[in-house]
KEBA-282793 format. One line per field, with one value per residue (C-alpha): y, z, x. Coordinates in Angstrom, 3 decimals. Last residue first. Layout:
! residues N
Y c(Y/...);
Z c(Z/...);
X c(X/...);
//
This chain:
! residues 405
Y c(-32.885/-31.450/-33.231/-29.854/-27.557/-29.924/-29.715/-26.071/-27.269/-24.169/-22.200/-25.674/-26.186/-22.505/-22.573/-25.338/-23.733/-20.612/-22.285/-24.606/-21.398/-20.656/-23.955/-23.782/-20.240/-21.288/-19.635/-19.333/-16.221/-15.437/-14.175/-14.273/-11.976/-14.158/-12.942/-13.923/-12.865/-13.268/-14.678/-14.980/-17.127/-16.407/-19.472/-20.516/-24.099/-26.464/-28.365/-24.602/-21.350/-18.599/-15.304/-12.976/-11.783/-10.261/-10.542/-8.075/-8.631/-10.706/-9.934/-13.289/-12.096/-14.832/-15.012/-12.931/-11.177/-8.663/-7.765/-8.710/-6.171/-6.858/-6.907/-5.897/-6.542/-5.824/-3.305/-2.427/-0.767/-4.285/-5.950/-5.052/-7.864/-8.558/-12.025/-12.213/-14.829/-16.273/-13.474/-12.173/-8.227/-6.676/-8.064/-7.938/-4.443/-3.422/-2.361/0.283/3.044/2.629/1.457/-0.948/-2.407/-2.834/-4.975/-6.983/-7.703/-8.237/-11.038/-12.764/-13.049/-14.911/-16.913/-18.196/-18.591/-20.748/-23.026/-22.151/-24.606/-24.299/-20.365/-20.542/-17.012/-14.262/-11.102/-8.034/-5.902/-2.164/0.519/3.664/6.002/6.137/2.475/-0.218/-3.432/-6.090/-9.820/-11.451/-15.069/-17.244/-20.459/-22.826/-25.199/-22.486/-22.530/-20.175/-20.085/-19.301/-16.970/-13.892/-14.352/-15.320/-16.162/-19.819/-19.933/-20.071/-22.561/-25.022/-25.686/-28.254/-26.965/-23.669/-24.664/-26.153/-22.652/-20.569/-22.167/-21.763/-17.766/-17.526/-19.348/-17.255/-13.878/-15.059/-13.863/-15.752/-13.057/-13.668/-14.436/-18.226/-20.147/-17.093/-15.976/-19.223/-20.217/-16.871/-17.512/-21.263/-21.339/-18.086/-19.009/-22.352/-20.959/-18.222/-20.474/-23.104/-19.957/-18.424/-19.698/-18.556/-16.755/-17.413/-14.946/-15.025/-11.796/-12.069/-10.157/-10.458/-9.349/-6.965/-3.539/-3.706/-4.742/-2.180/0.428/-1.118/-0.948/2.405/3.640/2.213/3.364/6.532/6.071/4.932/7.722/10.650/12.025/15.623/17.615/20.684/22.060/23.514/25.515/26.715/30.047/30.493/33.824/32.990/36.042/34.168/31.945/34.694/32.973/34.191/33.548/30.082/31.079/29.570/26.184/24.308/22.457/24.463/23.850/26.227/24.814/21.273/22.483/19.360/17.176/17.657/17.417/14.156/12.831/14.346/12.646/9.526/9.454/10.055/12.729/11.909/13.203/11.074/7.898/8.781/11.245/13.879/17.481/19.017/22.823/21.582/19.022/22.354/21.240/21.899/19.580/17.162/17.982/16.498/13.263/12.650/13.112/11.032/8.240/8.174/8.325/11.463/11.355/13.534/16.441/17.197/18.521/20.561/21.993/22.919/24.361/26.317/27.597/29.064/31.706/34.361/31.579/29.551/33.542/34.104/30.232/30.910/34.528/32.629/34.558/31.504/28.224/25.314/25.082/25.722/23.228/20.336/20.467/17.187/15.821/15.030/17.692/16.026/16.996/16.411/14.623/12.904/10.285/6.948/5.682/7.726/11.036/12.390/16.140/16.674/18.237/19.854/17.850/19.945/20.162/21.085/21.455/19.191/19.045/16.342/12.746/10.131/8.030/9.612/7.945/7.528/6.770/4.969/4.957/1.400/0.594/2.962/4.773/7.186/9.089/10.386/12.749/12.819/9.663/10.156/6.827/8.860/12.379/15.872/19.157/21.461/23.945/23.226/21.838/18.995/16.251/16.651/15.360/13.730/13.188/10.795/7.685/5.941/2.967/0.298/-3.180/-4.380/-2.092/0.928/1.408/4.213/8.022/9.278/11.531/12.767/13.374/16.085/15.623);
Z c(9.081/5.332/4.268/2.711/5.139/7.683/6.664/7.790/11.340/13.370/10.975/11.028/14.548/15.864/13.591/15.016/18.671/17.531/16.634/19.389/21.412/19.630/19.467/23.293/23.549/21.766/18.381/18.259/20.046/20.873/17.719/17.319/17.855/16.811/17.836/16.579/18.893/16.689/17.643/16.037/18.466/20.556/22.472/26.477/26.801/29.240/25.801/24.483/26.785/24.624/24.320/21.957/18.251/17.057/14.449/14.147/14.110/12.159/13.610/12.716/12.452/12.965/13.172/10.033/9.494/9.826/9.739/13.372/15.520/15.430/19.163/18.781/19.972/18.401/15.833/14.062/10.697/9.184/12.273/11.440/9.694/8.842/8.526/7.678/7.599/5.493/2.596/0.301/-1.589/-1.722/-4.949/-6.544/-5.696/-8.035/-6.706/-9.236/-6.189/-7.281/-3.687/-3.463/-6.854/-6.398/-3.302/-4.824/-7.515/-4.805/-2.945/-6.151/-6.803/-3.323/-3.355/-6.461/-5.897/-2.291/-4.268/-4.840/-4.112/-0.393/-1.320/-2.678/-3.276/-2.002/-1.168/-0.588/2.668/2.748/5.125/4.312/1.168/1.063/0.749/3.917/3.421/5.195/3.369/3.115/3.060/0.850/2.006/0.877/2.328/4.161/7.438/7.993/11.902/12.167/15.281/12.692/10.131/11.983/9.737/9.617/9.172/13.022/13.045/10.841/13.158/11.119/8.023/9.537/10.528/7.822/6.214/8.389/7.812/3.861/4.539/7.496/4.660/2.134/4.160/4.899/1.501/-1.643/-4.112/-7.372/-11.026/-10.347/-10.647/-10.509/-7.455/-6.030/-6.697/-4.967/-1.957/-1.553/1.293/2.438/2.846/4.733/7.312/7.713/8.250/10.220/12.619/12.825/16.639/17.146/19.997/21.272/22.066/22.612/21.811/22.553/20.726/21.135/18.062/17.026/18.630/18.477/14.537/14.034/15.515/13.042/10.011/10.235/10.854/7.678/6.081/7.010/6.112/2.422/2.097/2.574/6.036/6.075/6.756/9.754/10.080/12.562/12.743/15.809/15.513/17.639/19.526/21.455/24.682/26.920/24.727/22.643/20.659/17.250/15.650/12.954/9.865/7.384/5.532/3.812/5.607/5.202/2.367/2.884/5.474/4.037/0.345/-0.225/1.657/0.016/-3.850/-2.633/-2.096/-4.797/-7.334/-5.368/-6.202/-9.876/-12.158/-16.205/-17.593/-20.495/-18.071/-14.544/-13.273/-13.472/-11.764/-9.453/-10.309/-12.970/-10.829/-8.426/-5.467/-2.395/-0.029/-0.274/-3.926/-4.982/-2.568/-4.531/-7.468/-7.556/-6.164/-9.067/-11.611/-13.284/-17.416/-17.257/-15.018/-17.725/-20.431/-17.903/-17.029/-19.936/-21.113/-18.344/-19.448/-22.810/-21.143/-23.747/-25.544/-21.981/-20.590/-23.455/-22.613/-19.004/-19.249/-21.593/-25.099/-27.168/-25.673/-27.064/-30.975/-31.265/-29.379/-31.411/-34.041/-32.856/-32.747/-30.321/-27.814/-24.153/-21.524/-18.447/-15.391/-17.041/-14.036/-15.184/-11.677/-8.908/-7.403/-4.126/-4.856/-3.709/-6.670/-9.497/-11.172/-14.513/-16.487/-19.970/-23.190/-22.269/-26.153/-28.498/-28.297/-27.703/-24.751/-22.447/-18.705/-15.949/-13.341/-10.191/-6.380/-4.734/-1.264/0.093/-3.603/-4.908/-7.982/-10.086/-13.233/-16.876/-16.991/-20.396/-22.661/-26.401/-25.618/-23.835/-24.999/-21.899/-22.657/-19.210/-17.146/-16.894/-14.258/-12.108/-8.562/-5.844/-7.107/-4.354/-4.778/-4.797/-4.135/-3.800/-2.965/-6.680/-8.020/-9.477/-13.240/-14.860/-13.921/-17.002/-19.641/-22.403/-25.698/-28.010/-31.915);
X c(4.961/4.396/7.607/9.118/7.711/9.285/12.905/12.549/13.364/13.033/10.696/8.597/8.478/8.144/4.853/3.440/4.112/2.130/-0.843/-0.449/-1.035/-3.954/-5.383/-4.865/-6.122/-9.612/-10.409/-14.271/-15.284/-11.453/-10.731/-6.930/-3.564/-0.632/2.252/6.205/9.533/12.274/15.562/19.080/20.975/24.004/24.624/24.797/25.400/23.216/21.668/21.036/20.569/19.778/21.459/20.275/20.831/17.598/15.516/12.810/9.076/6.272/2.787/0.541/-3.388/-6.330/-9.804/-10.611/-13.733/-12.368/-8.493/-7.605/-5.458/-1.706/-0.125/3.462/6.885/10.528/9.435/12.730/10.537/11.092/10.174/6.553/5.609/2.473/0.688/-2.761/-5.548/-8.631/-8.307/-10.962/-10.615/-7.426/-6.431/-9.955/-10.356/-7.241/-3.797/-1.848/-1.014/2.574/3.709/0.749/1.427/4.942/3.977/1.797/4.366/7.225/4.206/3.839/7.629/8.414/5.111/5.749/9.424/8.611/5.861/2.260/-0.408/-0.362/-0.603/-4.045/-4.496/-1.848/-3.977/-3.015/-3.431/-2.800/-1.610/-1.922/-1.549/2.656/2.739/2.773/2.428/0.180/0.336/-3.211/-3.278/-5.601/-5.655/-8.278/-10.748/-12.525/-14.525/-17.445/-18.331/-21.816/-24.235/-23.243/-20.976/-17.645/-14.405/-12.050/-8.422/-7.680/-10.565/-8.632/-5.987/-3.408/-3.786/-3.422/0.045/0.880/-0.006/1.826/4.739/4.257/3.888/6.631/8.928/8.110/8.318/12.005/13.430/14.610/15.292/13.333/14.620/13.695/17.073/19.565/17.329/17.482/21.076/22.314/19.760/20.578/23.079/22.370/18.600/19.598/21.391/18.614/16.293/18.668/19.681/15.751/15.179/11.650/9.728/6.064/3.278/-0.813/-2.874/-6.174/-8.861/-12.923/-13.882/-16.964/-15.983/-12.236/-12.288/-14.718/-12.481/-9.830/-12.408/-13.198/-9.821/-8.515/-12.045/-10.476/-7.257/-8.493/-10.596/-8.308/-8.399/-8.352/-5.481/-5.689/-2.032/-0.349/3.392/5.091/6.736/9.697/11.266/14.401/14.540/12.531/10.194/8.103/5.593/5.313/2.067/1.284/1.745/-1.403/-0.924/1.751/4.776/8.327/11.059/13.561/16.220/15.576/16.740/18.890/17.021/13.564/15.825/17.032/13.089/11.951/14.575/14.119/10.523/11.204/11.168/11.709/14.251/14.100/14.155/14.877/17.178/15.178/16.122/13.350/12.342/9.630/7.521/6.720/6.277/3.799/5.355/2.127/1.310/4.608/5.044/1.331/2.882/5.406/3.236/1.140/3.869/5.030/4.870/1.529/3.319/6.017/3.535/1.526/4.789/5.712/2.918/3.142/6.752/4.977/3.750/2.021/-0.255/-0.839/-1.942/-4.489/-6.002/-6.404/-8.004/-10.495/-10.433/-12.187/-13.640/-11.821/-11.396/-7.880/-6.440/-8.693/-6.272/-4.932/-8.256/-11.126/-13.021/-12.696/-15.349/-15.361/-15.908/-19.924/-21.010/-20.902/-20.032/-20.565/-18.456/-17.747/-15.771/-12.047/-10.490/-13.649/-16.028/-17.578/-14.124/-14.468/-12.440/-9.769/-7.754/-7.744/-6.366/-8.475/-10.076/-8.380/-7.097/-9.065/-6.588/-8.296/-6.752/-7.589/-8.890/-11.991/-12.074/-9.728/-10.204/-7.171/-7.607/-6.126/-4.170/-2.495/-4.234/-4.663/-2.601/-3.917/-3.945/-4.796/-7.820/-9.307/-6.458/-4.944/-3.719/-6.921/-6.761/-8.329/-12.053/-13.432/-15.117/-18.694/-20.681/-18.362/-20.021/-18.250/-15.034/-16.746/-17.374/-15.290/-16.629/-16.745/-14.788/-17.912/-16.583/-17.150/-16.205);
//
């Protein structure tokens, strides 16, 4: 029996995604649940896995083509047997039966994550001539990654050769290549230039003592993560800081619409991580209800997620502020632009061991400048500036998150 692959339904308020890449190939046999094809919408990358086993008989979308929900992708002939009753004496088909190797390969590709492949297709690899390590064989990012230093001197950047040019007697070729954006950067861009447009950002700055944080995190840390199964890390305590200190200035967790300012009773905070697509913001709901381990293990799921390409619509969809921390890349200052219709962004950055001058004694103290870029159409610089200081307070005496003062 025929079956139609479709487009899935689309996340709500999207319209459409793009086709990135088929798994199979006309006349492949496939398996109930392998991801045939990946389609990538303004946030989230979708597998469409099949229905049934059988064997791909037809694929009418190719790579790269805008696609709308329900829309017929292919078509998938049911059974085991089904191999044999494709289209007969294809050029395709005759050279599977006399190359067994592709077979192979095809066979291979379906047990490679999302992000595996992806860091395939962009150095033009071959999943076959990269040794597993992970679970029967399977290929994992670290595989690709080792494999890309090893063979450094011959692994060069697709596209056309790029002319000689003669540099005294040294001859170079310098290389070019023309990529499009895929959807996600693009809205990425979209929405950033829209940020600039519609906000009026300002950028205020303050700098925080982290020696009782980080006292009390290797104090507890062991007996935390044996407690809770989690590793107690500092985003929890810049999330619950954050918090009191929305509770506290209500306008920095508000959003514009038009001539009103919407203000929320809740606290849903978006967390920016970075994953080999772009940058992306999940969203931790109702974080003054969740405790340090909740936050902790919610934000490593969301993070997974991003990394694996496995984020839905509903997780990046919402939020009432952001933090994001750059100082895991060694930023040491930034000025975060607003995620709309947000007033408020916090830019987390690198700690640093500096002199500071305390009670008429100079001491090294771990320091981390913090910024908090805000809308300035309804977020004034004092409430932005006491903001900051509130914040400061509570990361300097953590004692505080647990009173609530």
């Amino acid at each position: 029996m025929s079956i139609e692959i479709k487009v899935p339904p689309l996340p709500e308020s999207v319209t459409d995604a793009t086709l990135v890449a088929w798994h199979k190939k006309e006349g492949d046999a496939v398996s109930r649940d392998e991801n045939l094809v990946e389609l990538e919408t303004d946030k989230v990358v979708l597998e469409v896995p099949a229905p049934s086993a059988g064997t791909l008989q037809e694929i009418r979308i190719a790579d790269g083509t805008t696609v709308t929900s329900g829309q017929v992708l292919a078509i998938l002939l049911e059974g085991e047997g089904a191999a044999t009753q494709g289209p007969a004496n294809t050029d395709s088909q005759v050279a599977e039966e006399v190359m067994p190797p592709v077979q192979e390969t095809a066979a291979s590709a379906y047990k490679l994550s999302p992000s595996v492949r992806r860091l395939l297709d962009e150095h033009d690899l071959d999943a076959t001539i990269v040794t597993g390590t992970g679970k029967d064989g399977r290929v994992t990012k670290a595989d690709v990654m080792t494999y890309l230093k090893s063979h450094a001197d011959e692994n060069v950047t697709p596209g056309d050769p790029a002319p000689a040019v003669s540099v005294g007697k040294l001859v170079t070729t310098r290389n070019e290549q023309r990529v499009p954006m895929t959807r996600l950067r693009s809205r990425i861009a979209e929405r950033m230039v829209e940020a600039q447009h519609s906000a009026a950002m300002l950028t205020t700055f303050n700098e925080i003592d982290l020696t009782k944080v980080i006292s009390l995190r290797t104090r507890y840390k062991e007996s935390f993560e044996k407690e809770h199964g989690v590793r107690l890390g500092f985003m929890s305590f810049f999330t619950k800081a954050s918090v009191e200190a929305l509770k506290k200035f209500p306008v920095v967790n508000a959003s514009v619409e038009g001539t009103d300012i919407i203000y929320h009773d809740y606290f849903d905070i978006g967390i920016a991580v970075s994953s080999e697509r772009g940058l992306m913001v999940p969203i931790l709901r109702d974080v003054d209800k969740q405790s340090f381990a909740d936050v902790e293990a919610n934000i490593a799921d969301l993070g997974k997620k991003a990394r694996d390409g496995t984020m839905t619509m509903e997780e990046l969809t919402g939020g009432t502020f952001t933090i994001t921390n750059g100082g895991i890349f060694g930023s040491m200052l930034s000025t975060p632009i607003l995620n709309p219709p947000q007033s408020g962004i916090l830019g987390m950055h690198a700690i640093q061991e500096r002199p500071m001058a305390i009670d008429g004694e100079v001491q090294i103290r771990p320091m981390m400048y913090v910024a908090l870029t805000y809308d300035h159409r309804i977020v004034d610089g004092k409430e932005a500036v006491q903001f900051l200081v509130s914040l400061k307070q509570s990361l300097e005496d953590p004692g505080r998150l647990l009173l609530q003062v």
